[in-house]
C-alpha positions as a printed Julia matrix, in Angstrom:
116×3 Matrix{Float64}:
 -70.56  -174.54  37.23
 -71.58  -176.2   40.48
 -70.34  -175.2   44.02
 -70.09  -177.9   47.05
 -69.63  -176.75  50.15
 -69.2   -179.55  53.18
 -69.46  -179.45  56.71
 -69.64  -181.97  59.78
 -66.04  -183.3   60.02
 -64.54  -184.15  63.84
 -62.6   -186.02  65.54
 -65.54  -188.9   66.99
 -64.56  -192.01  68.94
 -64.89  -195.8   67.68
 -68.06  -196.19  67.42
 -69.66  -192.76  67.79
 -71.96  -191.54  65.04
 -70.97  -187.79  63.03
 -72.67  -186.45  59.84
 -71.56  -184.89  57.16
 -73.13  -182.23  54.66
 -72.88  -181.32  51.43
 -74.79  -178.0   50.07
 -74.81  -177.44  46.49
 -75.02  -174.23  44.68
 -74.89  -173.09  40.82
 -75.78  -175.21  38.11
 -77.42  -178.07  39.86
 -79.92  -178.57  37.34
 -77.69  -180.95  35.71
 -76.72  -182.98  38.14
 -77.72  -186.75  38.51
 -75.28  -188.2   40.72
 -74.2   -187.32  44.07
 -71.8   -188.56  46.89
 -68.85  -188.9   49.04
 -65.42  -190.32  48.12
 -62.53  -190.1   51.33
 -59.31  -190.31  51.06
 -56.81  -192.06  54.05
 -53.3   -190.83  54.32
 -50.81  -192.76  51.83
 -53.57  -194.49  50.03
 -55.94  -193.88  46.53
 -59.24  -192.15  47.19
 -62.27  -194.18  47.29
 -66.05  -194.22  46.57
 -68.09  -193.89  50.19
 -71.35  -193.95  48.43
 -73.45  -192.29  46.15
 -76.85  -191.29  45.47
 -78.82  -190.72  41.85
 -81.62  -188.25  40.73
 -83.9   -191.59  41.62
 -82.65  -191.83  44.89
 -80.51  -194.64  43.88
 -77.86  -195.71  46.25
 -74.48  -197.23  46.2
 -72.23  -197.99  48.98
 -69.06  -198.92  49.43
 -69.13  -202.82  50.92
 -66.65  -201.63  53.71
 -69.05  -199.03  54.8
 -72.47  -200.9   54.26
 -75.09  -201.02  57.23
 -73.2   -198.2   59.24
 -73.31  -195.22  56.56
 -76.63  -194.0   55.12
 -76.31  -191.12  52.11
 -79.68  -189.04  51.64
 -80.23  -186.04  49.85
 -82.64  -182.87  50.59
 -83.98  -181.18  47.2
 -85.09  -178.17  49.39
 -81.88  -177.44  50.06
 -79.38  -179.26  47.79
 -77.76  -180.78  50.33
 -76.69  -184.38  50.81
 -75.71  -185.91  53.6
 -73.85  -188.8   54.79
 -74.6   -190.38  58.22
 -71.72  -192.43  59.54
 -72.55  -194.57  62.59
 -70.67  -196.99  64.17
 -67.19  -195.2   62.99
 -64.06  -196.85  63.12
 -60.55  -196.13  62.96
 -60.1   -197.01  59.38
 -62.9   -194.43  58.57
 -60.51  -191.95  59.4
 -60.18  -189.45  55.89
 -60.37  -186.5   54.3
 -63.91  -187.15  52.89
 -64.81  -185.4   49.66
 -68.38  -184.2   48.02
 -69.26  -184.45  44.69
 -71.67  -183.85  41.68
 -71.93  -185.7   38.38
 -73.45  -184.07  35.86
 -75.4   -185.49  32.5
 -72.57  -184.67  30.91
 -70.19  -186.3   33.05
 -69.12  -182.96  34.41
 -67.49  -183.7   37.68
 -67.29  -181.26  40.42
 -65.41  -181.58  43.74
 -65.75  -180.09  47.73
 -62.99  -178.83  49.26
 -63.14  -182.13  51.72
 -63.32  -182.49  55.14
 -61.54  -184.13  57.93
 -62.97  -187.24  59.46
 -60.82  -188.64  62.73
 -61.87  -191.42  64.52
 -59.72  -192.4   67.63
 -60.38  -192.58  71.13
């Protein structure tokens, strides 16, 4: 089993910069794939971006050049910098962990609000 915990969720204005964690704890030794997925009121959650064991990184194209993921092995964290926020960032943004296996686990999420 893997445990994600998140943090860093606000209320930020248009075009304000926030960041978001995600610590992992558990079974992280079989993990290869990390990210963020958000989800906006009334619509399907989406992929934010991602990162792999090779620090391999996808993003979604809405979201390229103003969010960087990274990762820090020390402390099995990853983190998502969002800069140059805008309204339709707003979200409940979610962690997770893909495992070898395909195991997915899940955060509890955490509130992004962008508005002035």
């Amino acid at each position: 089993q893997v445990q994600l915990v998140e943090s860093g969720g606000g209320l930020v204005q248009p075009g304000g910069s926030l960041r978001l964690s995600c610590a992992a704890s558990g079974s992280i030794f079989s993990i290869n794939v990390r990210g963020w997925y958000r989800q906006a009121p009334g619509k399907q959650r989406e992929l934010v971006a991602s990162i792999t064991s090779s620090d391999t990184t996808n993003y979604a194209d809405s979201v390229k050049g103003r969010f960087t993921i990274s990762r820090d092995n020390a402390k099995n964290t990853v983190y998502l910098q969002m800069n140059n926020v805008k309204p339709e960032d707003t979200a409940v943004y979610y962690c997770y962990a893909r495992s070898i296996a395909l195991q997915v686990y899940w955060g509890q999420g955490t509130q992004v609000t962008v508005s002035s």
